[in-house]
Backbone and ligand atoms as CSV (ligand in chain L), in Angstrom:
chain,resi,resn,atom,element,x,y,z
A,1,UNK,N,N,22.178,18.860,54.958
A,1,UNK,CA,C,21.928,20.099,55.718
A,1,UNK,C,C,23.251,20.667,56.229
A,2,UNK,N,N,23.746,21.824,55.808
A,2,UNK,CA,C,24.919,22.763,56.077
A,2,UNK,C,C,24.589,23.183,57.597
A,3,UNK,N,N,26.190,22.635,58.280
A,3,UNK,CA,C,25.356,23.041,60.168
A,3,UNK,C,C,25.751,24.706,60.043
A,4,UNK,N,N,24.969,24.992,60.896
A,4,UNK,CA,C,24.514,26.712,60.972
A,4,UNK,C,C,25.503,27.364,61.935
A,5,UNK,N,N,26.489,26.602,62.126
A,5,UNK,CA,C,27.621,27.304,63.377
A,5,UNK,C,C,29.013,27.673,61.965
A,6,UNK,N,N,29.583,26.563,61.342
A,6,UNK,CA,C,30.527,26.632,60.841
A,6,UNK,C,C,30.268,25.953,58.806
A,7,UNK,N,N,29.331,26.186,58.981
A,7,UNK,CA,C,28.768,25.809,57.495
A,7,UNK,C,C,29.163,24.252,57.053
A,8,UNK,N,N,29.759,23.640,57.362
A,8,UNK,CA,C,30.210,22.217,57.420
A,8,UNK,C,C,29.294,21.665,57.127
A,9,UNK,N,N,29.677,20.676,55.561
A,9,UNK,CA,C,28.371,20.285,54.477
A,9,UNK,C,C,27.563,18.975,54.990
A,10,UNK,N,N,28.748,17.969,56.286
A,10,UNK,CA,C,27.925,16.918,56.286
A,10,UNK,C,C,27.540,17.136,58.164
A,11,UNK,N,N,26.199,16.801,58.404
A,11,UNK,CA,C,25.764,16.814,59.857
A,11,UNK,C,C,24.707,15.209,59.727
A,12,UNK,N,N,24.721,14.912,61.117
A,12,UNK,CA,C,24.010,13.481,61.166
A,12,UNK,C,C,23.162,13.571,62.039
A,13,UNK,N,N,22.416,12.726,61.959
A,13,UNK,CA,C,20.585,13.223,62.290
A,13,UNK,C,C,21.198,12.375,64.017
A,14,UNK,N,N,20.847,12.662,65.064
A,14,UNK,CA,C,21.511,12.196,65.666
A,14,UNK,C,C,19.989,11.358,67.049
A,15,UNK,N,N,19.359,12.160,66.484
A,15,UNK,CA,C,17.726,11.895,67.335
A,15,UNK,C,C,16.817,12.504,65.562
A,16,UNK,N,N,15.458,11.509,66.082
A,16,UNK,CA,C,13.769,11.609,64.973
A,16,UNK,C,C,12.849,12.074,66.369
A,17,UNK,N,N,11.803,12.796,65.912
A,17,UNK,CA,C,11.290,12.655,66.871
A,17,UNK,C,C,9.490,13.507,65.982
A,18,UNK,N,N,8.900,12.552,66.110
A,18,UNK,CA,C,7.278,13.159,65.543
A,18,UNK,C,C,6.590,14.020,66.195
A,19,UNK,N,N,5.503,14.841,66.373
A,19,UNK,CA,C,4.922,15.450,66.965
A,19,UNK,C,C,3.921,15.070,67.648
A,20,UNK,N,N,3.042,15.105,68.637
A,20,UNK,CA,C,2.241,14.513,69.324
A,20,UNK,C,C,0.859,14.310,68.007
A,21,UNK,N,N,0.886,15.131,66.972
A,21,UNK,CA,C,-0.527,15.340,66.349
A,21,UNK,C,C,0.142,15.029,64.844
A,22,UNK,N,N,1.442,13.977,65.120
A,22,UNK,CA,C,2.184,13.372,63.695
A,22,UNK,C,C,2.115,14.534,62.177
A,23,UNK,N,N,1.785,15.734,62.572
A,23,UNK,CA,C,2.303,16.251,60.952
A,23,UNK,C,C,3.609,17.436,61.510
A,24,UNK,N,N,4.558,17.311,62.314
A,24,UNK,CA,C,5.876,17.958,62.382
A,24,UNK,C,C,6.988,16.693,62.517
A,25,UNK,N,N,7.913,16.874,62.023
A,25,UNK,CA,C,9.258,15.676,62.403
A,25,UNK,C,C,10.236,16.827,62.970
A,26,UNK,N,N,10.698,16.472,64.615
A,26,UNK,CA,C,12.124,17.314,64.542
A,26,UNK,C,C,12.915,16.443,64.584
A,27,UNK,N,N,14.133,16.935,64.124
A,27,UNK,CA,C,15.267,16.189,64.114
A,27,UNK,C,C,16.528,16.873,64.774
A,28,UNK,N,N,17.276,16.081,65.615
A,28,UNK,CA,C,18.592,16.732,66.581
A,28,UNK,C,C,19.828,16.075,65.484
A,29,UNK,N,N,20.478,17.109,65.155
A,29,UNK,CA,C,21.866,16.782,64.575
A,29,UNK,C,C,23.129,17.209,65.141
A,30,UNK,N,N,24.448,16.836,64.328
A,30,UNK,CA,C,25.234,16.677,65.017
A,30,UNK,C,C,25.840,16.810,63.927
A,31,UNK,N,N,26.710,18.364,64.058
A,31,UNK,CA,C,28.156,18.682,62.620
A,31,UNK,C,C,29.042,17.975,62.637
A,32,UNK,N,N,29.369,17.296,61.621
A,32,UNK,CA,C,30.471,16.616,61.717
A,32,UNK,C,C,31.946,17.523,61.426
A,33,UNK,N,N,32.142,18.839,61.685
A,33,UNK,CA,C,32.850,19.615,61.392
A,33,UNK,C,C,33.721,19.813,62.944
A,34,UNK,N,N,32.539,20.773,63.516
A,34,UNK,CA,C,32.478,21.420,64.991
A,34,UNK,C,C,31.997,20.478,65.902
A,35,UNK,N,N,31.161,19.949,65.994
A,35,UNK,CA,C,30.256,18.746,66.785
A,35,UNK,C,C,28.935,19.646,67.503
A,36,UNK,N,N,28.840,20.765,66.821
A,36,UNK,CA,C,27.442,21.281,67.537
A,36,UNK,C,C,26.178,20.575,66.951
A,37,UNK,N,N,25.370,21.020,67.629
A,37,UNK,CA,C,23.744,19.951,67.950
A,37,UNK,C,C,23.005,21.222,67.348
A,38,UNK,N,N,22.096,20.990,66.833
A,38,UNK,CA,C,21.334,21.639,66.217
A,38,UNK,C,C,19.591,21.195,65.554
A,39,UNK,N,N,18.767,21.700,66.031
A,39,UNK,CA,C,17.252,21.071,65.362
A,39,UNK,C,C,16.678,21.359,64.074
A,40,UNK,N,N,16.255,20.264,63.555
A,40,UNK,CA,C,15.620,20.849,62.258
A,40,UNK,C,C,14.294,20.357,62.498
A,41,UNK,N,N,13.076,21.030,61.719
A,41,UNK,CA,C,12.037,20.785,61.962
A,41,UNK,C,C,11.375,20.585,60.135
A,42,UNK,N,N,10.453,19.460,60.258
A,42,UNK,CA,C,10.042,19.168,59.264
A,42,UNK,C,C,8.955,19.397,59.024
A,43,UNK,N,N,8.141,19.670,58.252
A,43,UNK,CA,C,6.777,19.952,57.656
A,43,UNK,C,C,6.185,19.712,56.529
A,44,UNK,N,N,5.076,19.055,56.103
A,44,UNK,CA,C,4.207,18.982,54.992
A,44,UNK,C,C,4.172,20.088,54.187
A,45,UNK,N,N,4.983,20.489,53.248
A,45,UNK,CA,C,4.315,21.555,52.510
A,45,UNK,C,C,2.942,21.376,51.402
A,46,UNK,N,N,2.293,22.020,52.049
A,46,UNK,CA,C,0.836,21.710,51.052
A,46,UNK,C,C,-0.036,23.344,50.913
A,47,UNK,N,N,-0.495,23.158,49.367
A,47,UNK,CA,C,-0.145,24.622,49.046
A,47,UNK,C,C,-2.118,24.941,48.826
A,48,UNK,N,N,-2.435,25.981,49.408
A,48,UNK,CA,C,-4.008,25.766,49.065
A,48,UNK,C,C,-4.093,26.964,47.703
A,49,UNK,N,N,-5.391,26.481,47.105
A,49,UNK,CA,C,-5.359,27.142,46.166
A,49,UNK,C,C,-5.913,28.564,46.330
A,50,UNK,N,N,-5.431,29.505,44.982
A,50,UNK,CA,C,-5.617,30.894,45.443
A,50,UNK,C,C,-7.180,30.895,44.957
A,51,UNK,N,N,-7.499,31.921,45.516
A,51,UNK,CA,C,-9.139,32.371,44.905
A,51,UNK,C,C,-9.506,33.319,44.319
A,52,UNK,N,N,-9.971,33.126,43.603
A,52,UNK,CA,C,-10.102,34.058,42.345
A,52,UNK,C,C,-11.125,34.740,42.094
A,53,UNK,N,N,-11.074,35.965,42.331
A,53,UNK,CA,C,-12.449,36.560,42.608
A,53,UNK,C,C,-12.875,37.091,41.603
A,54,UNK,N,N,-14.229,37.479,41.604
A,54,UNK,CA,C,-15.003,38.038,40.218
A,54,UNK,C,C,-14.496,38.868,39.556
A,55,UNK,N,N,-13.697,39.918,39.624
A,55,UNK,CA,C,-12.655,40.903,38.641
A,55,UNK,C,C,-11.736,40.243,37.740
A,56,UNK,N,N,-11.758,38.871,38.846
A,56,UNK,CA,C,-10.411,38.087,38.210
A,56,UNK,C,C,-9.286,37.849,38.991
A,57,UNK,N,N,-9.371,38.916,39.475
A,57,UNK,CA,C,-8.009,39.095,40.303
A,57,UNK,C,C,-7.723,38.051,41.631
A,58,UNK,N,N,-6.523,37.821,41.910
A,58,UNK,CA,C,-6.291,36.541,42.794
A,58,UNK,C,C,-6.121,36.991,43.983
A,59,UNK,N,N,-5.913,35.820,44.954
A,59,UNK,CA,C,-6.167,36.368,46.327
A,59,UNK,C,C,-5.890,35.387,46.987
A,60,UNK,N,N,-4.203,35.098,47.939
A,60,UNK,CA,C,-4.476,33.847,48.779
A,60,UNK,C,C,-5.784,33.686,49.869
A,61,UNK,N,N,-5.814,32.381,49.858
A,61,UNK,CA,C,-7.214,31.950,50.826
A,61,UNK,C,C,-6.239,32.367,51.978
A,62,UNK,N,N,-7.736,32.786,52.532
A,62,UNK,CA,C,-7.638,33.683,53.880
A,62,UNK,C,C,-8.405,32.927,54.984
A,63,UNK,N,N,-7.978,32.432,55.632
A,63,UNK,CA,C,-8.838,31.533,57.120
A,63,UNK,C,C,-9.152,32.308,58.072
A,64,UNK,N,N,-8.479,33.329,57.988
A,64,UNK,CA,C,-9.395,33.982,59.225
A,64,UNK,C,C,-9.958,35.029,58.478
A,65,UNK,N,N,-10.480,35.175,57.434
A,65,UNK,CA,C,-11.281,36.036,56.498
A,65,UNK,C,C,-12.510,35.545,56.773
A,66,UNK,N,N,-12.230,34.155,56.207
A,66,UNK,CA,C,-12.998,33.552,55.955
A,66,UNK,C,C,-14.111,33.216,57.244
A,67,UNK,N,N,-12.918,32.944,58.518
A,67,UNK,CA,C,-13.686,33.153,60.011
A,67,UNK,C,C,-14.744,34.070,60.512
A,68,UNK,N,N,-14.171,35.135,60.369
A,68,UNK,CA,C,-14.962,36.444,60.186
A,68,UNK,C,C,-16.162,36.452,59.742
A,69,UNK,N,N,-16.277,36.011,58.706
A,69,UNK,CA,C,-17.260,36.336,57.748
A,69,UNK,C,C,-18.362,35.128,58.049
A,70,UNK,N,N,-18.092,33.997,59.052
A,70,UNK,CA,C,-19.095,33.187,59.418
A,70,UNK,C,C,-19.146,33.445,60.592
A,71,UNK,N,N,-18.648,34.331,61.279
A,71,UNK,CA,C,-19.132,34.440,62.673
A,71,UNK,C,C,-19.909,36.028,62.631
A,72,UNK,N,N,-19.770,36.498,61.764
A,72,UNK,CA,C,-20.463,37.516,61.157
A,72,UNK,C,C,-21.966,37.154,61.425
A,73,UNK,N,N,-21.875,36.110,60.680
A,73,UNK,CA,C,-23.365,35.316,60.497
A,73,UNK,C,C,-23.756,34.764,61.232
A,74,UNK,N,N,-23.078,34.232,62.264
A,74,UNK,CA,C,-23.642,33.484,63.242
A,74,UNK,C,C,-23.658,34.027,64.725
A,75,UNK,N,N,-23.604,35.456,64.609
A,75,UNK,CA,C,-23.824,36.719,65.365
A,75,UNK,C,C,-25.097,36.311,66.661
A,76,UNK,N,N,-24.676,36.218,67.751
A,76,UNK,CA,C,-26.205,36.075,68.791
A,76,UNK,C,C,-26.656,34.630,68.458
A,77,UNK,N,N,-25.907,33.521,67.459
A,77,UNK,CA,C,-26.357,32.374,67.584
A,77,UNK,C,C,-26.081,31.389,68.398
A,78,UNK,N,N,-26.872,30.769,68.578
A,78,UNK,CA,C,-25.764,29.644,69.666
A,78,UNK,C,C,-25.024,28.672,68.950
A,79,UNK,N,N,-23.926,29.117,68.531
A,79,UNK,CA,C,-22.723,28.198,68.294
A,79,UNK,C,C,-21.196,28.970,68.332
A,80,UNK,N,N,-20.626,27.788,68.958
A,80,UNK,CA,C,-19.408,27.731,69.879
A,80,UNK,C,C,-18.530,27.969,68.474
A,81,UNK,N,N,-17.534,28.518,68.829
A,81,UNK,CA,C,-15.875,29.008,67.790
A,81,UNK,C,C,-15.578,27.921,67.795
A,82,UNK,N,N,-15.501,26.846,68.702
A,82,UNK,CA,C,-14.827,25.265,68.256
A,82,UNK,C,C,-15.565,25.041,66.984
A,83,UNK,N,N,-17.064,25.300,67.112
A,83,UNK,CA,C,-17.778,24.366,65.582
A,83,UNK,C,C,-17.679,25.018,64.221
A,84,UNK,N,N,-17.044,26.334,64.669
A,84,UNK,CA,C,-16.715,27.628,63.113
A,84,UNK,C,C,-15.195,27.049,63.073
A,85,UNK,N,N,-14.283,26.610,63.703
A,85,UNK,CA,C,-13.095,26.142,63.658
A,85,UNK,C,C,-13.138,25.323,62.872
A,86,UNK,N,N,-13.706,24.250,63.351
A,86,UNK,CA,C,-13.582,22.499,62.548
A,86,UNK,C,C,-14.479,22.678,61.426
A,87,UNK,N,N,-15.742,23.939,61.466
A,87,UNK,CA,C,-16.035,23.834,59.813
A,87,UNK,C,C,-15.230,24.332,58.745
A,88,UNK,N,N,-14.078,24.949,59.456
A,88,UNK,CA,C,-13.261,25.863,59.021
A,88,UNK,C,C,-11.975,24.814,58.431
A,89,UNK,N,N,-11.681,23.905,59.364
A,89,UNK,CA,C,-11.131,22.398,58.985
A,89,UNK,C,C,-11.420,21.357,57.829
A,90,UNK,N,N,-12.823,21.441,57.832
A,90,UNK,CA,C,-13.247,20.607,56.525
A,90,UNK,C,C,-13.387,21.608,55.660
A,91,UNK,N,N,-13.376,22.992,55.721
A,91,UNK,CA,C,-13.337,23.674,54.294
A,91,UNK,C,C,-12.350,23.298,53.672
A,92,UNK,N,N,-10.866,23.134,54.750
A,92,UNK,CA,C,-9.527,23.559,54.414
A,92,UNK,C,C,-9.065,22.054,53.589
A,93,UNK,N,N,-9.639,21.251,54.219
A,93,UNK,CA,C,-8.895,19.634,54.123
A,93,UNK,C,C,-9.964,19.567,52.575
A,94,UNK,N,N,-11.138,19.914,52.355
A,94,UNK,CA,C,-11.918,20.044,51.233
A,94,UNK,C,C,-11.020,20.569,50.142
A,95,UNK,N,N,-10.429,21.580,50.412
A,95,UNK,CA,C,-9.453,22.260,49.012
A,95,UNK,C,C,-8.203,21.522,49.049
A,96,UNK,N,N,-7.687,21.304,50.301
A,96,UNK,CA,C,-6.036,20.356,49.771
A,96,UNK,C,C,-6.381,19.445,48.545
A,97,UNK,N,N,-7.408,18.502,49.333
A,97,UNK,CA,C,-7.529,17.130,49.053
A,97,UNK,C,C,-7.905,17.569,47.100
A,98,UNK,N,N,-8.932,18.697,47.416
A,98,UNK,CA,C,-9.652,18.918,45.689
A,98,UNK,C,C,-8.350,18.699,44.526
A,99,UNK,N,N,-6.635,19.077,45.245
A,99,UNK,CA,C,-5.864,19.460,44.537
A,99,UNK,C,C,-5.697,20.345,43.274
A,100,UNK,N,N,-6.479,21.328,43.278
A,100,UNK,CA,C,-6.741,22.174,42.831
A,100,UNK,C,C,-6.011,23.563,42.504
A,101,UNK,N,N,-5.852,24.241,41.671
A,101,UNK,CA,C,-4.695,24.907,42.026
A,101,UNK,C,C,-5.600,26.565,42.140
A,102,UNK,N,N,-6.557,26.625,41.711
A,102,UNK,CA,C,-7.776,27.661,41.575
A,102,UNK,C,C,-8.846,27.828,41.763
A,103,UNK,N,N,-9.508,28.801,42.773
A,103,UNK,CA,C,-11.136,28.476,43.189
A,103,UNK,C,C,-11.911,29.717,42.972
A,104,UNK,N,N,-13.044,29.709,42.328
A,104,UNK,CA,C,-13.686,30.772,42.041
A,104,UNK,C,C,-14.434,31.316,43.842
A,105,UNK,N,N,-14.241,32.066,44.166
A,105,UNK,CA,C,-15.160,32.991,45.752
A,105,UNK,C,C,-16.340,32.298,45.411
A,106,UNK,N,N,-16.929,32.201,44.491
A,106,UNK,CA,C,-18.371,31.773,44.317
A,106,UNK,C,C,-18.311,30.190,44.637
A,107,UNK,N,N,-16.863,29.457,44.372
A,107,UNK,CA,C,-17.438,28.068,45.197
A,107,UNK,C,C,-16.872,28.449,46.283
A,108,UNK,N,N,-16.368,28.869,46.999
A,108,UNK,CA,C,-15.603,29.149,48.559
A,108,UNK,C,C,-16.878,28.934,49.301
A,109,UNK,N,N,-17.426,30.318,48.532
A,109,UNK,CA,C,-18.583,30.601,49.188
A,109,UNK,C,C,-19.762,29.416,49.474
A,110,UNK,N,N,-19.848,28.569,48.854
A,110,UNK,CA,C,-20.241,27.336,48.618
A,110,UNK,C,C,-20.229,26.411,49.499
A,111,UNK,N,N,-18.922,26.422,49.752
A,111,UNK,CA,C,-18.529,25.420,50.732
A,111,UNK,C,C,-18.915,26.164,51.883
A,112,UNK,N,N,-18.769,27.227,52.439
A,112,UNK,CA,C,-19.033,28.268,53.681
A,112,UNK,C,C,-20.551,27.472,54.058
A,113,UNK,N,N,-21.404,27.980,52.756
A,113,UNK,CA,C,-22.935,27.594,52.815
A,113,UNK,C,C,-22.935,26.265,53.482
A,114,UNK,N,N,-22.819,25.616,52.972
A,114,UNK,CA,C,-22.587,24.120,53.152
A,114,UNK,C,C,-22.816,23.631,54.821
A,115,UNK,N,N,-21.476,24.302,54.879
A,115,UNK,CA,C,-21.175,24.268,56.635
A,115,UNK,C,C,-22.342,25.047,57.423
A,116,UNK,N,N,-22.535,26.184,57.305
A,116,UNK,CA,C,-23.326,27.101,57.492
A,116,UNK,C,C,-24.896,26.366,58.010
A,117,UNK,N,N,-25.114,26.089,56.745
A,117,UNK,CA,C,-26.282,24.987,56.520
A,117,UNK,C,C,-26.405,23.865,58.042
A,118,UNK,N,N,-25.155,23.291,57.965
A,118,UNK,CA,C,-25.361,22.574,58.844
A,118,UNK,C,C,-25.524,22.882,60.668
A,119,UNK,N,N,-24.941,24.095,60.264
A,119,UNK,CA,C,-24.538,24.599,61.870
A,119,UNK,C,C,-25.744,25.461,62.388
A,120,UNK,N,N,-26.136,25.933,61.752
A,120,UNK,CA,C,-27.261,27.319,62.290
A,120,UNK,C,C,-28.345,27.840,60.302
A,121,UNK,N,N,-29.495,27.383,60.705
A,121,UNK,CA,C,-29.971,27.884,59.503
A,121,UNK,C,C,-30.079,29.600,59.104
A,122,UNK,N,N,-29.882,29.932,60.564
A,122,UNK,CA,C,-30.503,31.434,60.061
A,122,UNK,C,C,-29.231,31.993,60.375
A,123,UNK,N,N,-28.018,31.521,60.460
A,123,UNK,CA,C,-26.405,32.063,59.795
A,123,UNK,C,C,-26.382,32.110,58.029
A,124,UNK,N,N,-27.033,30.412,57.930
A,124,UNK,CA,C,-26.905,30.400,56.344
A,124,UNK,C,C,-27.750,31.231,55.767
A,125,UNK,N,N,-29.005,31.721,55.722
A,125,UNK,CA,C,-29.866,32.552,55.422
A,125,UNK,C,C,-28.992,33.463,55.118
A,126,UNK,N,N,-28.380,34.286,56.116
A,126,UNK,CA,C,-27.449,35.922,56.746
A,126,UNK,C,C,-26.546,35.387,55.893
A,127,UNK,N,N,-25.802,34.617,55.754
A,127,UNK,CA,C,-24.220,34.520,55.154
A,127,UNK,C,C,-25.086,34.285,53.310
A,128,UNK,N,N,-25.998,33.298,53.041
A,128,UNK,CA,C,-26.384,33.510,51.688
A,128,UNK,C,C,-26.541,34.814,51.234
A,129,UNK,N,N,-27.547,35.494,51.639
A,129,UNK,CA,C,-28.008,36.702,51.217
A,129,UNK,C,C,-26.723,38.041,50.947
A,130,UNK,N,N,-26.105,37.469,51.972
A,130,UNK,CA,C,-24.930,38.756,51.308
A,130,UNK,C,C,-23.889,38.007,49.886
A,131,UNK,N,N,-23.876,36.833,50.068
A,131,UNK,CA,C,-22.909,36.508,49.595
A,131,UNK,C,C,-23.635,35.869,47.775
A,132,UNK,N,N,-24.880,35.788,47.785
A,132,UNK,CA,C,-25.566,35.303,46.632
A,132,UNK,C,C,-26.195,36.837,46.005
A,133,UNK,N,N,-25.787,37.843,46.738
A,133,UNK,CA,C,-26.226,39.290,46.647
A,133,UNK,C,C,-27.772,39.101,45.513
A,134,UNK,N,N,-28.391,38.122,46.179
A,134,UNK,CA,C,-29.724,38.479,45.218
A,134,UNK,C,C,-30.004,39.067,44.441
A,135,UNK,N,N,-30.788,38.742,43.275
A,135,UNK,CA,C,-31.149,39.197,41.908
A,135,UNK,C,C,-32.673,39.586,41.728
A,136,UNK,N,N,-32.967,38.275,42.389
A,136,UNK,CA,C,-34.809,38.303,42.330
A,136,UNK,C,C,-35.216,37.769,43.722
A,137,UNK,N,N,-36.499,38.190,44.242
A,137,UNK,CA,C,-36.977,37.599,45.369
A,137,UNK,C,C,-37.748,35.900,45.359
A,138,UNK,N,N,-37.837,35.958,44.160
A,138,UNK,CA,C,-37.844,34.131,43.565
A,138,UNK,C,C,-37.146,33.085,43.900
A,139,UNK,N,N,-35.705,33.445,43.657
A,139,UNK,CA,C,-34.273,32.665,44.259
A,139,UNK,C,C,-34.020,33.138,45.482
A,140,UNK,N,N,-34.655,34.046,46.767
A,140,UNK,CA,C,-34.122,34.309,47.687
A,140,UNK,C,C,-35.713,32.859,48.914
A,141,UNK,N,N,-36.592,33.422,47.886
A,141,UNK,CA,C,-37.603,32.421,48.394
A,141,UNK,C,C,-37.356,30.840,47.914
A,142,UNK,N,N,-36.779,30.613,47.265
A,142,UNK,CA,C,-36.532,29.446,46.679
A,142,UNK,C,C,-35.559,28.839,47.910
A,143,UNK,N,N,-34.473,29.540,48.540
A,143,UNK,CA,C,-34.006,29.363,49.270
A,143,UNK,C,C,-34.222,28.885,50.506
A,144,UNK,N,N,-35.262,30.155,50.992
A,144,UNK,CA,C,-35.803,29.781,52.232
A,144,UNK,C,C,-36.388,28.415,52.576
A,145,UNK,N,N,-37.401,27.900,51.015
A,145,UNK,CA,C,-38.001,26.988,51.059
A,145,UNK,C,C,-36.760,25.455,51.359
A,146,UNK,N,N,-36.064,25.474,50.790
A,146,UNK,CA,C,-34.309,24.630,50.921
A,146,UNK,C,C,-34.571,24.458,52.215
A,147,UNK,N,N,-34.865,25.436,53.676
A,147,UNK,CA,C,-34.440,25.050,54.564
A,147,UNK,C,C,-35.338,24.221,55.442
L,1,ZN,ZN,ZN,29.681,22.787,62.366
């Protein structure tokens, strides 16, 4: 790491230090040029996959799109933004982990349901129906019966 005062190629880590919730490392250095102190901060890069919507066309995943669009649904329900958060958590940790590099909206949407499902039935109802944009009233009753 080139220190940021006098560009000087070698600096020494001089303090480690983790984050209370272990996914940041900072580190205090020390130029061996100038002797200034300086922090670097470390991070997981982990890349989620883009989504690919029915035209085709791509689209980074959006978390607070995606927020939106379940609190949309869960409008006048009783459930708390902590429990749209952390479903919002296992969507997210669901796609790292898939390692995946591409997701069709139609499984996004999937996973939304999923959560949905679990949190409030008549969000999932509201969030299906727009998002399965019905064809026949067969598969919309087929549904209902699911719950
Ligand atoms: Zn320096």
């Amino acid at each position: 790491m080139k220190c940021p005062f006098c560009g000087h190629g070698e600096t020494q880590v001089v303090e480690t230090r983790e984050s209370d919730d272990g996914d940041l490392v900072r580190r205090r250095r020390r130029c061996g040029g100038c002797e200034q102190r300086f922090t670097t901060y470390e991070r997981a890069e982990v890349a989620m996959p883009s989504v690919v919507k029915k035209d085709g066309s791509r689209t980074d995943f959006d978390r607070s799109k995606l927020q939106a669009s379940m609190r949309l649904a869960l409008r006048k329900r009783p459930v708390g933004i902590e429990q749209v958060e952390a479903a919002l958590d296992r969507i997210e940790r669901t796609l790292l982990s898939s390692g995946i590099k591409e997701m069709p909206t139609a499984k996004l949407g999937e996973l939304v349901m999923r959560e949905l499902k679990n949190l409030d039935k008549v969000a999932y109802v509201r969030f299906a129906s727009v998002y399965r944009s019905f064809e026949d009233v067969d598969e919309f009753s087929r549904l209902i019966q699911d719950i």
